[in-house]
N, C-alpha and C positions, 0 to 999 in steps of 0.2 A: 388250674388257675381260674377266679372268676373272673368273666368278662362282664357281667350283670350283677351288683355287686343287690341291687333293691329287689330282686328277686331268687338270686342266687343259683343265677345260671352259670355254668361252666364253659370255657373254650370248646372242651369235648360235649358238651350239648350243643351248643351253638354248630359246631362242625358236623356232628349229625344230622342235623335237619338241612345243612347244605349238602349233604351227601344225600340224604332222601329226597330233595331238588328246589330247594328252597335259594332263589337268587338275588333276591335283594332284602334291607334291613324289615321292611313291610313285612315280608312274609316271616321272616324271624320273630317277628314278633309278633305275629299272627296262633305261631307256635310257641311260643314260651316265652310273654310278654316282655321279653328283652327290649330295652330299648323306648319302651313305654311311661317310665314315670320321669325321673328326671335325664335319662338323655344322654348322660357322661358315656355311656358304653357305645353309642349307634359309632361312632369311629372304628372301633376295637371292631365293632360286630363287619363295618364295610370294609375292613383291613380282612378279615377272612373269609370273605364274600370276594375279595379281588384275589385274592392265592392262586386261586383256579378258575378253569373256564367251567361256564355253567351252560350243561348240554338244552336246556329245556330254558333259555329265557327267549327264544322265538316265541314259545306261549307263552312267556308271561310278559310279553313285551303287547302278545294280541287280548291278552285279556283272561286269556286260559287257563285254568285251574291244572299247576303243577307238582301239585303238595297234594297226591290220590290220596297215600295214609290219613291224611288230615280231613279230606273230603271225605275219605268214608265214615270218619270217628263224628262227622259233623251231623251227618245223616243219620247214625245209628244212634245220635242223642235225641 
């Protein structure tokens, strides 16, 4: 089902990148610009961001890069 209907992201994509440690809607859409153009979806996206706990938002509460995958795809650009 999509949850990002303007870029056509998926529940299961979104649940991904929360599984690779992605805890709040910022970083979602950091990674697959959900949530970024008009908006209707950031509910949908913090409704599956609240399912579960998120082991690593101690860093990203301090500021800390939690999303390695994504820090390394960033550096190798």
């Amino acid at each position: 089902m999509y949850v990002c209907s303007c870029f056509g992201v998926t529940e299961a994509q979104v649940q991904q990148h929360v599984d690779d440690g992605a805890c709040t809607p910022r970083q979602i859409a950091s990674a697959c610009k959900a949530g970024t153009d008009c908006g209707s979806c950031v509910r949908r996206i913090q409704a599956i961001l609240g399912r579960g706990s998120c082991p690593r938002r101690e860093a990203a509460d301090q500021g800390r890069p939690v999303l390695t995958a994504l820090t390394d795809l960033d550096e190798a650009a």
